[in-house]
BAFI-3210 file (N, C-alpha, C; in Angstrom, 3 decimals, decimal comma, padded with zeros to 6 digits):
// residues 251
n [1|2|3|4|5|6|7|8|9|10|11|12|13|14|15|16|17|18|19|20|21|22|23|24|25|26|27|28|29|30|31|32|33|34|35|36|37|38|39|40|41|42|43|44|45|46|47|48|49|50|51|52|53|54|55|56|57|58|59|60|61|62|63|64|65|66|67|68|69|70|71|72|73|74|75|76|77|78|79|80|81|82|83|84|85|86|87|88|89|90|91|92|93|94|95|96|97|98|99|100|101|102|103|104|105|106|107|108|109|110|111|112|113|114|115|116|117|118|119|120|121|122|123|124|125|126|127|128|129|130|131|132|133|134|135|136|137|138|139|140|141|142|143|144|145|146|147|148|149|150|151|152|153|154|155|156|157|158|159|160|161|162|163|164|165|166|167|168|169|170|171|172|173|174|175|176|177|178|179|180|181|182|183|184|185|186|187|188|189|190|191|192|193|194|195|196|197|198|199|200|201|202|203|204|205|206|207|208|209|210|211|212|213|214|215|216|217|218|219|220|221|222|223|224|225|226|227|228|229|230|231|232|233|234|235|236|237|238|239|240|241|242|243|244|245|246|247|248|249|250|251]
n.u [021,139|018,712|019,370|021,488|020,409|018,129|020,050|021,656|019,520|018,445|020,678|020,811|018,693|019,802|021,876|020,039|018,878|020,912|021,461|019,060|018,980|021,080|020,058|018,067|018,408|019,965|022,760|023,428|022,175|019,361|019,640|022,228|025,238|025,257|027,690|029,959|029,415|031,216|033,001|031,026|030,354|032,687|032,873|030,814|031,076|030,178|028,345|027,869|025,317|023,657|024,235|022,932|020,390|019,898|019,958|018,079|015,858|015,899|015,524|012,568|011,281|011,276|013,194|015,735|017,577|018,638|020,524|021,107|024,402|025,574|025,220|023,932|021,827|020,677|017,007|015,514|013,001|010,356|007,862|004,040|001,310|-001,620|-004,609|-006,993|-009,640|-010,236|-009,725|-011,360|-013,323|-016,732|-016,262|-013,893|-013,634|-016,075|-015,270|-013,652|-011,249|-008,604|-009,027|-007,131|-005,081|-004,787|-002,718|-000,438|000,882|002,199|003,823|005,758|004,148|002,430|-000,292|-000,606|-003,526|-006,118|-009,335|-012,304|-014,400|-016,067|-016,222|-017,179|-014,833|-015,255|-015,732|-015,960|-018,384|-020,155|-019,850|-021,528|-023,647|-024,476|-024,592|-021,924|-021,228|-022,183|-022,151|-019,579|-017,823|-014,453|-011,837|-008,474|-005,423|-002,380|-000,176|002,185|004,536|007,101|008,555|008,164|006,103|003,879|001,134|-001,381|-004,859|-008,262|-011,051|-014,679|-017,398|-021,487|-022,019|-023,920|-024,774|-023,064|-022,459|-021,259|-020,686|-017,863|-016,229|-016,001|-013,577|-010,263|-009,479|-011,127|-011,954|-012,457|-012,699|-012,681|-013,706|-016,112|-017,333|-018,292|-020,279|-021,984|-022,721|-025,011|-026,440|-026,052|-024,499|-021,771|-022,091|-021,756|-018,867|-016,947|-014,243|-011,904|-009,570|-006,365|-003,106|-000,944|001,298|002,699|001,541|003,707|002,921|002,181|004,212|006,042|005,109|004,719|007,246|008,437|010,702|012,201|010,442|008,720|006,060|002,345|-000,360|-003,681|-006,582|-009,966|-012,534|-015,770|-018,539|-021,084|-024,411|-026,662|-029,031|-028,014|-027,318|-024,695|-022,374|-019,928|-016,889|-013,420|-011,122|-008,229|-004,069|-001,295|002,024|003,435|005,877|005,664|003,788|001,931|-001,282|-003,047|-005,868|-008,118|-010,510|-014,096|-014,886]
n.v [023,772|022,841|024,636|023,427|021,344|021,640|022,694|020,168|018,948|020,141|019,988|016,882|016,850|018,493|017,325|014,987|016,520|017,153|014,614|013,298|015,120|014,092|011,734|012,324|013,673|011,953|011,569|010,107|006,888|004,658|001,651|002,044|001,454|004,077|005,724|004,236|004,773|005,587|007,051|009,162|010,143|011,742|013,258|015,049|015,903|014,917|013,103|010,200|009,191|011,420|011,152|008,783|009,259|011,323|009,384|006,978|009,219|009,091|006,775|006,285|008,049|006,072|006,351|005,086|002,038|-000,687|-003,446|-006,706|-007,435|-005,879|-003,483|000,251|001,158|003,216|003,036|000,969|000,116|000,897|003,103|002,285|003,437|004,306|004,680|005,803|006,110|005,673|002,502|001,218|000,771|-000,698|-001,604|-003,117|-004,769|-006,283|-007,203|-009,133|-009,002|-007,749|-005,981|-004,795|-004,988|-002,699|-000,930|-002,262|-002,828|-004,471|-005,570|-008,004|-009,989|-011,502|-012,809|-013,161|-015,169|-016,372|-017,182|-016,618|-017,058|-014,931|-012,243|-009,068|-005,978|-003,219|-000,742|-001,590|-003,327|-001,242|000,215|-001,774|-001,656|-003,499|-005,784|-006,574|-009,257|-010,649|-012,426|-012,972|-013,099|-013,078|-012,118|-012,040|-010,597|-010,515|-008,507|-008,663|-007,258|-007,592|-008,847|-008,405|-007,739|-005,043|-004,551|-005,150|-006,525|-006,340|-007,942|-007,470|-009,449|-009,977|-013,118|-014,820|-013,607|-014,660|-016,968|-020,360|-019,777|-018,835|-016,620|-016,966|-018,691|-018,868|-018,346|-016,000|-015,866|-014,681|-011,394|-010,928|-010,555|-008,374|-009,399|-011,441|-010,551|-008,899|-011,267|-011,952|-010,825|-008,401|-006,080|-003,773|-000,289|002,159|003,605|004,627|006,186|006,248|007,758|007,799|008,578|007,092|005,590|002,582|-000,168|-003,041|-005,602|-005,038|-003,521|-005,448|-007,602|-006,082|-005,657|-003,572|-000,654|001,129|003,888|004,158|005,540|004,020|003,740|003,961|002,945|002,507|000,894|001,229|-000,402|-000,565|-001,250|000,291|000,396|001,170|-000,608|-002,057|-004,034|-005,026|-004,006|-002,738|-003,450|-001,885|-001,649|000,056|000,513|003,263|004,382|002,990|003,730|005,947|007,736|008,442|010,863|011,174|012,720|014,476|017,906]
n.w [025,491|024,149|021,968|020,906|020,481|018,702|016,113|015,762|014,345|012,052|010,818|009,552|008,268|006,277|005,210|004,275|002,641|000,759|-000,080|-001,549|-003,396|-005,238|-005,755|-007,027|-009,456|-010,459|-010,405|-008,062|-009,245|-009,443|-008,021|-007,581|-005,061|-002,027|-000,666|001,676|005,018|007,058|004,754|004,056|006,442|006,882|004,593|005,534|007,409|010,146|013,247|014,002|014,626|013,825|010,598|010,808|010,838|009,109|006,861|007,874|006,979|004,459|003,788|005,264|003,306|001,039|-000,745|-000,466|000,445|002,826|002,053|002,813|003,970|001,908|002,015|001,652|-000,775|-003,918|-004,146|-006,449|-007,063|-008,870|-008,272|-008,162|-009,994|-008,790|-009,974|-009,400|-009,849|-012,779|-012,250|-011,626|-013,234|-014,595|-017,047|-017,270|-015,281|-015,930|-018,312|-017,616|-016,700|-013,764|-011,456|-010,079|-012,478|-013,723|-011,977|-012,783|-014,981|-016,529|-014,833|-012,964|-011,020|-007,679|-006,390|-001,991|-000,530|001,261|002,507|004,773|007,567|009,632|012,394|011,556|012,083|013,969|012,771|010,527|010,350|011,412|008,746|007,337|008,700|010,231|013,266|015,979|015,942|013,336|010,538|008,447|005,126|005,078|002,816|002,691|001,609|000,391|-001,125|-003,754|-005,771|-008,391|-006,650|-004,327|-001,232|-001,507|-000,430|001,669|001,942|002,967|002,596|003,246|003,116|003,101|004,503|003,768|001,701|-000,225|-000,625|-001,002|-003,824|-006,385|-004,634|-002,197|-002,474|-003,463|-005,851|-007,677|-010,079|-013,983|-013,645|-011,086|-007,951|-008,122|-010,510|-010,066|-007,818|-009,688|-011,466|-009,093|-009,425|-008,043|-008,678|-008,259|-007,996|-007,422|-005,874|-002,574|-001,228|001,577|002,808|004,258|006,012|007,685|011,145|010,507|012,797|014,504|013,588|011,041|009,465|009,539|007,695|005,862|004,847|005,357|005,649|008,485|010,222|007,997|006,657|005,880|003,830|004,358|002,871|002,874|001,399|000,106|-001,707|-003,276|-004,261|-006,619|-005,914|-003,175|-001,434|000,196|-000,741|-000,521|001,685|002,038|003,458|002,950|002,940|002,020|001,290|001,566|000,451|-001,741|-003,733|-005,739|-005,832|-008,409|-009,023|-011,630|-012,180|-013,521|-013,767]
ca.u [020,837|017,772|019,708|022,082|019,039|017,644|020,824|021,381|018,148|018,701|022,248|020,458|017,879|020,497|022,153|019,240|018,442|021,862|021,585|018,178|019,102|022,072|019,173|016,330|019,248|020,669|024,346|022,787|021,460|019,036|020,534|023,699|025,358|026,043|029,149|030,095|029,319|032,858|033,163|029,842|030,719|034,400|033,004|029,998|031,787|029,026|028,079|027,127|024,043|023,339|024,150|021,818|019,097|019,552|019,801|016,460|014,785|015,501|014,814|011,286|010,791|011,373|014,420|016,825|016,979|019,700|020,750|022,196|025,728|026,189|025,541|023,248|021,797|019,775|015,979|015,578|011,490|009,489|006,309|002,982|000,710|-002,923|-005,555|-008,239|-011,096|-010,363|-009,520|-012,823|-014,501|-017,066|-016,158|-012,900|-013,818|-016,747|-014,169|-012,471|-009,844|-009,126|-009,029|-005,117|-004,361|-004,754|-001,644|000,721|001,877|002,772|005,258|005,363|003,068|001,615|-000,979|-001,055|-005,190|-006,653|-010,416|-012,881|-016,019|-015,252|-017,070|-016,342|-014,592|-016,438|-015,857|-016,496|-019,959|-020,834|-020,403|-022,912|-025,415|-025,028|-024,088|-020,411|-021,533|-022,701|-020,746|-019,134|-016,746|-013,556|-010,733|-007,851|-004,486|-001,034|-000,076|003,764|004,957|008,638|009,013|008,571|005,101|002,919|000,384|-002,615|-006,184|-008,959|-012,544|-015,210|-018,744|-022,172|-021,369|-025,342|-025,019|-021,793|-022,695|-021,589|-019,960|-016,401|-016,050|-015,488|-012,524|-009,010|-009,381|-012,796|-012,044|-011,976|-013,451|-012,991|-015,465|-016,729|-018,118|-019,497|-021,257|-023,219|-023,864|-025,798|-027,881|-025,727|-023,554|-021,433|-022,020|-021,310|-017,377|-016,216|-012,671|-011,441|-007,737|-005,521|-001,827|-000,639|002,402|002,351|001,749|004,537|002,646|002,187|005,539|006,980|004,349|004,958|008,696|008,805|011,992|011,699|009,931|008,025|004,379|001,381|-001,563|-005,274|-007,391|-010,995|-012,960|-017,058|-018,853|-022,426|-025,498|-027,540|-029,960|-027,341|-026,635|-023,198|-022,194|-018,514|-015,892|-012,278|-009,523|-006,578|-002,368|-000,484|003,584|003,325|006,451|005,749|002,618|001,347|-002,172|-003,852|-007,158|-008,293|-012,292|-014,690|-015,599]
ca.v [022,416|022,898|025,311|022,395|020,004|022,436|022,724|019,137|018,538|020,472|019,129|015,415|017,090|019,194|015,954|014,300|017,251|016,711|013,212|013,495|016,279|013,787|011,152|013,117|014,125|010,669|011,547|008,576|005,960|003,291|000,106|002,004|001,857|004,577|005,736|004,050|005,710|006,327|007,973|009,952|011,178|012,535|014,306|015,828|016,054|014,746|011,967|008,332|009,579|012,739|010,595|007,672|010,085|011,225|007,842|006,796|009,837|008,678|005,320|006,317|008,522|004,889|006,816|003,913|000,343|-001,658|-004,634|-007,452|-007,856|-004,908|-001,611|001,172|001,059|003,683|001,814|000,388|-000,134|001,897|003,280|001,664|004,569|003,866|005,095|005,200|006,411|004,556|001,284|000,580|001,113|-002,298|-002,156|-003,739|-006,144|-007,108|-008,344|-010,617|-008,001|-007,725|-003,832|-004,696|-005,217|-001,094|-000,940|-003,330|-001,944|-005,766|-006,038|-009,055|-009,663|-012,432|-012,222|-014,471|-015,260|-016,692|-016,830|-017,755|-016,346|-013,648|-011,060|-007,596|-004,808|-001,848|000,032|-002,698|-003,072|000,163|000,242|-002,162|-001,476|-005,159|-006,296|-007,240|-011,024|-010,636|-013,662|-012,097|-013,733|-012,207|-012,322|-011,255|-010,799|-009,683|-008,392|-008,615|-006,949|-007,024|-009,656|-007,546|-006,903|-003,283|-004,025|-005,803|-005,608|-007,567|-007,400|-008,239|-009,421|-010,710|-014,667|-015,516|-013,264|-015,299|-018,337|-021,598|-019,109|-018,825|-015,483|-018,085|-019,310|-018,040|-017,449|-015,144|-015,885|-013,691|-010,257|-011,544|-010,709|-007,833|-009,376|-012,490|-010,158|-008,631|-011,996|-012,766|-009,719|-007,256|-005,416|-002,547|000,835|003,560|003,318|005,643|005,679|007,029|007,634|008,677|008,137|006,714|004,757|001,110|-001,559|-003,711|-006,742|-004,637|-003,094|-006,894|-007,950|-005,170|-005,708|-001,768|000,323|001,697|005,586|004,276|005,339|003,778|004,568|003,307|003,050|002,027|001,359|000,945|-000,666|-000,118|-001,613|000,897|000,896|001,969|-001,532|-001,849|-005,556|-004,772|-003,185|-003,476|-002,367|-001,895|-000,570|000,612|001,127|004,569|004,602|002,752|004,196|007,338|007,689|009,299|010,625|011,736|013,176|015,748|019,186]
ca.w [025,055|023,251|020,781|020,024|019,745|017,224|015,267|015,121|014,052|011,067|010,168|009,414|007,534|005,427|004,672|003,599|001,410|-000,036|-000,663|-001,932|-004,963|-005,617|-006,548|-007,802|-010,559|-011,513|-009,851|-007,447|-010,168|-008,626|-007,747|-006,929|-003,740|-001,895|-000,227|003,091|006,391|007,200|003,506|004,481|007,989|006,874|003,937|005,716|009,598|011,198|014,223|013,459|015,049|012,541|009,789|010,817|011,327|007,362|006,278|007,978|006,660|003,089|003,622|004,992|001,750|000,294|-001,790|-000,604|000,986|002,982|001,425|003,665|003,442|000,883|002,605|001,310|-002,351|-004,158|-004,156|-007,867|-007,242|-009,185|-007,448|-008,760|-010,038|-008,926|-010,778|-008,320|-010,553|-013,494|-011,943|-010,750|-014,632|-014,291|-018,368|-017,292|-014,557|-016,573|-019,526|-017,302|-015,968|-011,979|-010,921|-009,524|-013,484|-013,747|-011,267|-013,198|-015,993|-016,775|-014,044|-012,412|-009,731|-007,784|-004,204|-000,912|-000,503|003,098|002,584|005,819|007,919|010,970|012,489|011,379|013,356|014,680|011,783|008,936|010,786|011,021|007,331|006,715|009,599|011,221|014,621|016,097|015,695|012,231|010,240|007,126|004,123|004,521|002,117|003,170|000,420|000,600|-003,246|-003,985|-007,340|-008,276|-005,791|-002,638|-000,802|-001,661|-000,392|002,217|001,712|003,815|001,945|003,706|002,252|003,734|004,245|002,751|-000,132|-001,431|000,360|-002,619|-004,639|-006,201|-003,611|-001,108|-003,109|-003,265|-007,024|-007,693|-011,817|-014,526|-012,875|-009,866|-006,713|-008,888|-011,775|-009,613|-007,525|-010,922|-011,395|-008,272|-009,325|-006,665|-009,083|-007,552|-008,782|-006,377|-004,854|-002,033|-000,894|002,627|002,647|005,608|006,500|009,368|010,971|010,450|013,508|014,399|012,904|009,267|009,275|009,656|006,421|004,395|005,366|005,437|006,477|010,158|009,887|006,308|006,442|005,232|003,604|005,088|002,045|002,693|000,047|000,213|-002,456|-003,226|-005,463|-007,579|-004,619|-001,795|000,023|000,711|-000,938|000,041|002,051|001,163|003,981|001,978|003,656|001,396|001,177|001,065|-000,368|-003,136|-004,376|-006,086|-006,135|-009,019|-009,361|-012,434|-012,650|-014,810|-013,162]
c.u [019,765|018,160|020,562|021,591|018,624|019,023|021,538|020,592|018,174|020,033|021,643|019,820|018,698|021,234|021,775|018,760|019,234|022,020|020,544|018,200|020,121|021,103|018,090|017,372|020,278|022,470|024,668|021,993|020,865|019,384|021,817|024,045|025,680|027,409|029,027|029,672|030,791|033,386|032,478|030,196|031,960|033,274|031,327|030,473|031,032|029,040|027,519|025,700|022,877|023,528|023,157|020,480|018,947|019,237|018,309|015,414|014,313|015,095|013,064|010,886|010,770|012,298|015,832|016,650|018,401|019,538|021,428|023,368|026,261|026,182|023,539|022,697|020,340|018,317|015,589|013,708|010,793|007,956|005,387|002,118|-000,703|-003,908|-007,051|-009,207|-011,471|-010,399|-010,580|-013,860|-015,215|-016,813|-014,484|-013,216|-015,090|-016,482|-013,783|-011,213|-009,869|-009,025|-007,526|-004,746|-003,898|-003,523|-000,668|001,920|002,763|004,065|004,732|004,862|002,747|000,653|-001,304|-002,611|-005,662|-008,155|-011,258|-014,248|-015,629|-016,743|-016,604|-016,368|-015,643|-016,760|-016,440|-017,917|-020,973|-021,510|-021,502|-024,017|-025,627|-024,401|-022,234|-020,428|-022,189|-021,290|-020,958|-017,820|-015,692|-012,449|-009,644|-006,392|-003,430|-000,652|001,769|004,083|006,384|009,294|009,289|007,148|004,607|002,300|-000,307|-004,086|-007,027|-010,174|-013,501|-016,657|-019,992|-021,846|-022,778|-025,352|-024,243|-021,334|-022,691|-020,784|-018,466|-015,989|-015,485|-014,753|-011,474|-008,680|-010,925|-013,025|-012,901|-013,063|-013,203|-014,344|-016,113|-018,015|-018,426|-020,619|-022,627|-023,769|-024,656|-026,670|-027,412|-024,876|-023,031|-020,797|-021,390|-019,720|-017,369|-015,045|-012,401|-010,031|-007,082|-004,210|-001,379|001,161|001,906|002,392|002,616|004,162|002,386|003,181|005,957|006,014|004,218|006,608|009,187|009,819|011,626|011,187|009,067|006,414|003,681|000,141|-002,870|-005,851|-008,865|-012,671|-014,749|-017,861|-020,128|-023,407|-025,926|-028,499|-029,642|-027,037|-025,391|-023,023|-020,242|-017,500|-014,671|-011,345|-008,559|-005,285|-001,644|000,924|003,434|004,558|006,934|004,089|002,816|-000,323|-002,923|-005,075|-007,274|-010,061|-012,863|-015,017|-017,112]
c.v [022,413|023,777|024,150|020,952|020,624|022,626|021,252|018,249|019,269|020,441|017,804|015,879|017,725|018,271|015,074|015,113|016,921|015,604|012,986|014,046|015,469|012,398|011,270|013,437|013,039|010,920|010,095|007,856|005,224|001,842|000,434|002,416|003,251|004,583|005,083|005,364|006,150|007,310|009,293|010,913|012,052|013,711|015,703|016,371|016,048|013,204|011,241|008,362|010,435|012,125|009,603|007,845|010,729|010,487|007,435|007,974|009,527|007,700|005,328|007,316|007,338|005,313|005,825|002,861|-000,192|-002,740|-005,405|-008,253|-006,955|-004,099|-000,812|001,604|002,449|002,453|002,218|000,021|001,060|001,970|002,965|003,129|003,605|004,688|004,812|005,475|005,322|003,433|000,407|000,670|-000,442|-002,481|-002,927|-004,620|-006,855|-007,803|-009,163|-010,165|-008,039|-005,969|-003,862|-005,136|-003,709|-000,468|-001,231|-002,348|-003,403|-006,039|-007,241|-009,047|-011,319|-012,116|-013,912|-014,161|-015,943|-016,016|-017,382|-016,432|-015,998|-012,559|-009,861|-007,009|-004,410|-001,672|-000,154|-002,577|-002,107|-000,024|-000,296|-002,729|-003,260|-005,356|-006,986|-008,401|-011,426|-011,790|-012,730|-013,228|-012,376|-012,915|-011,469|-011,674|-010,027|-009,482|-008,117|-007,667|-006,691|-007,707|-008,900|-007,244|-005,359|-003,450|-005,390|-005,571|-007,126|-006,895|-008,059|-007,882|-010,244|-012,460|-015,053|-014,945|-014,054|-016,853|-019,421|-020,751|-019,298|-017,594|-015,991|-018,743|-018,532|-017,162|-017,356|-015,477|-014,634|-012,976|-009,871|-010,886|-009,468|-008,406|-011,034|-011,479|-009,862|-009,819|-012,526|-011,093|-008,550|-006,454|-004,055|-001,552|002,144|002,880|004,599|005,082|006,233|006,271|008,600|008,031|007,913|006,112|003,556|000,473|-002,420|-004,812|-006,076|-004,157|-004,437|-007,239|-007,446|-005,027|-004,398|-001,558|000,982|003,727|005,138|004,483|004,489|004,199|003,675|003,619|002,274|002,226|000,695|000,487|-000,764|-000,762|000,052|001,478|001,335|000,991|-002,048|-003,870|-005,627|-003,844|-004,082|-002,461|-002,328|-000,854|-001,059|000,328|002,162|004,902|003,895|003,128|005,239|007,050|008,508|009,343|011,717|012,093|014,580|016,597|019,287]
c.w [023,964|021,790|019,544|019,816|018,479|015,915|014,610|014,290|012,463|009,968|009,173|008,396|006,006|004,800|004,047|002,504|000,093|-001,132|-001,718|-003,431|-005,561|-006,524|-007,134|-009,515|-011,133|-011,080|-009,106|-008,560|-009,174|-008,975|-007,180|-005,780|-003,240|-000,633|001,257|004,188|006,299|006,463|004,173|005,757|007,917|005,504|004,521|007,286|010,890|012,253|013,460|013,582|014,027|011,656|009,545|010,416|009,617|006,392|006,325|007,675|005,269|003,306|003,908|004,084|000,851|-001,306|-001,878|000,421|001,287|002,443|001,823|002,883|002,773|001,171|001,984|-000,443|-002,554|-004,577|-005,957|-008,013|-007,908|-008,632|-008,282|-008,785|-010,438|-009,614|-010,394|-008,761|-011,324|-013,614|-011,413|-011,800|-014,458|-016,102|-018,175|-016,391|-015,175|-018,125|-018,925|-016,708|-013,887|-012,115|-010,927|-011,175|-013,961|-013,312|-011,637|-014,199|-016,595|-015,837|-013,176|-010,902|-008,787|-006,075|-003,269|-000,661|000,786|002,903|003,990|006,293|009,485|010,772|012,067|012,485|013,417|013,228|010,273|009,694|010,851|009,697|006,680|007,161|010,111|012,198|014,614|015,654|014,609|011,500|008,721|006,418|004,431|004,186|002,245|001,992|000,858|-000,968|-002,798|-005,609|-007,016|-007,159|-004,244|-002,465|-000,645|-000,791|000,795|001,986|002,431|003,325|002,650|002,838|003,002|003,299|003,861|001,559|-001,265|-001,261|-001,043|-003,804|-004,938|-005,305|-002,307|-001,438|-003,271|-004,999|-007,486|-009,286|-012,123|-014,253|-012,025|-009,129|-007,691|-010,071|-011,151|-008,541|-008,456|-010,820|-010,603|-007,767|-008,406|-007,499|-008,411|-008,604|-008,288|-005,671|-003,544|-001,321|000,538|002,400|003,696|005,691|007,461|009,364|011,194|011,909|012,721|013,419|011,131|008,846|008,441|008,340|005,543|004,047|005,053|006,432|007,967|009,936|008,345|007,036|005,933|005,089|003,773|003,865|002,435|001,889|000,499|-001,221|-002,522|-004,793|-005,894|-006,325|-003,183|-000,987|-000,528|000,391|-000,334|000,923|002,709|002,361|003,778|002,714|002,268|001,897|000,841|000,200|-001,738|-003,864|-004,828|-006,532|-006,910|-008,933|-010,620|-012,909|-013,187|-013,906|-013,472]
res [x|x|x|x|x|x|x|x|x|x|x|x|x|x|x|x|x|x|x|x|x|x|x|x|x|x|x|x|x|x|x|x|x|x|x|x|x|x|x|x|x|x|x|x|x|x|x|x|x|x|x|x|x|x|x|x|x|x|x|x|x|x|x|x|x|x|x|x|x|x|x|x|x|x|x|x|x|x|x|x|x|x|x|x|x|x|x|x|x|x|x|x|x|x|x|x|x|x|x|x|x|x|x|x|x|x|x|x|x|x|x|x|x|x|x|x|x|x|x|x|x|x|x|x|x|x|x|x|x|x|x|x|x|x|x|x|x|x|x|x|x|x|x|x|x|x|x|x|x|x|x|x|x|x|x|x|x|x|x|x|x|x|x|x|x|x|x|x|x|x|x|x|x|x|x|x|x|x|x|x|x|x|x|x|x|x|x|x|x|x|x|x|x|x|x|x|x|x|x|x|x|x|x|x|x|x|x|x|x|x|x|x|x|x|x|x|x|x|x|x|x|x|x|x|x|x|x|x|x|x|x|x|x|x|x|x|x|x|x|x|x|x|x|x|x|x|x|x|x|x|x]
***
């Protein structure tokens, strides 16, 4: 039994390799369907099961996407290439730029916003050395590009430092929360990023409307004055399979 667990187990995978080299090489174009199951299972001579199991491996590589009513389509999204160094230059959010303009590439975009005052988790607190019952601004966003959700991110900020501010508004104007912090004398100089991969909760799956097996990526981002206090932190999930994250820095 366990031999013909192990040999099935590498059938699905050999299938998905298949399929895989058939769209890494443009044989599969994106947008185009591919072949029925029925097609699929006769020309490879495999179970509905072993086939399924190839299927959902591409789909969580985010290499293809059901489409209700139509079947199986190569995925037509191109991955957003972040630029996690450069995207945080304050010579672009202090023009009037957001950071998420770095990401675009002019593709169309737009984000859901939900601003209010909450305690931070554990972990947000930690970060900035105050109690569970500490009241904090958080802004919380869903980013769409290409008419399909990337992305979540929930920022949280002391609720007296931004207290009357546009930060407490759904649109931060041109900078956004960046370049109103400078002006209330807090500018953020120092970034650090923590980045780990995980699998999504049911409730972020369903909001990122991610494929079943898709990863995501935990980005949390720390933001820092000149003098080391922490004016922000930014918990950002990913679509892992629509990202690539560059970093590009000097030796």
């Amino acid at each position: 039994m366990a031999n013909e667990a192990k040999r099935k187990q590498s059938r699905h995978e050999e299938i998905a390799d298949a399929l895989r080299a058939k769209i890494d090489d443009g044989s599969l174009a994106p947008g185009e369907k591919l072949p029925s199951e029925k097609h699929l299972l006769e020309e490879y001579g495999v179970s509905l099961t072993t086939m399924r199991q190839a299927l959902d491996t591409l789909k969580g590589e985010g290499l293809i996407a059901s489409r209700q009513g139509y079947g199986i389509t190569v995925r037509e999204f191109r991955p957003l290439r972040r630029p996690a160094v450069q995207r945080l230059s304050k010579e672009a959010w202090l023009s009037g730029k957001s950071i998420w303009d770095g990401d675009l590439e002019d593709r169309p975009w737009r984000v859901d916003v939900d601003v209010d005052e909450a305690a931070p988790p554990l972990k947000v607190a930690k970060l900035f050395g105050l109690a569970l019952d500490a009241v904090m601004c958080r802004r919380s966003r869903r980013f769409h590009v290409d008419g399909r959700p990337v992305q979540l991110a929930v920022s949280y900020l002391p609720a007296g430092l931004v207290a009357g501010t546009r930060i407490t508004e759904k649109d931060t104007g041109p900078g956004g929360l960046y370049a109103r912090l400078a002006e209330l004398g807090k500018e953020p100089v120092r970034f650090r990023e923590e980045v780990r991969a995980r699998m999504p909760r049911p409730a972020e799956a369903e909001s990122l409307a991610l494929a079943s097996g898709t990863p995501v990526l935990e980005i949390v981002r720390i933001a820092a004055t000149e003098e080391g206090e922490v004016v922000e932190v930014n918990d950002m999930l990913l679509d892992a399979g629509s990202y690539i994250l560059d970093y590009v820095f000097s030796s």
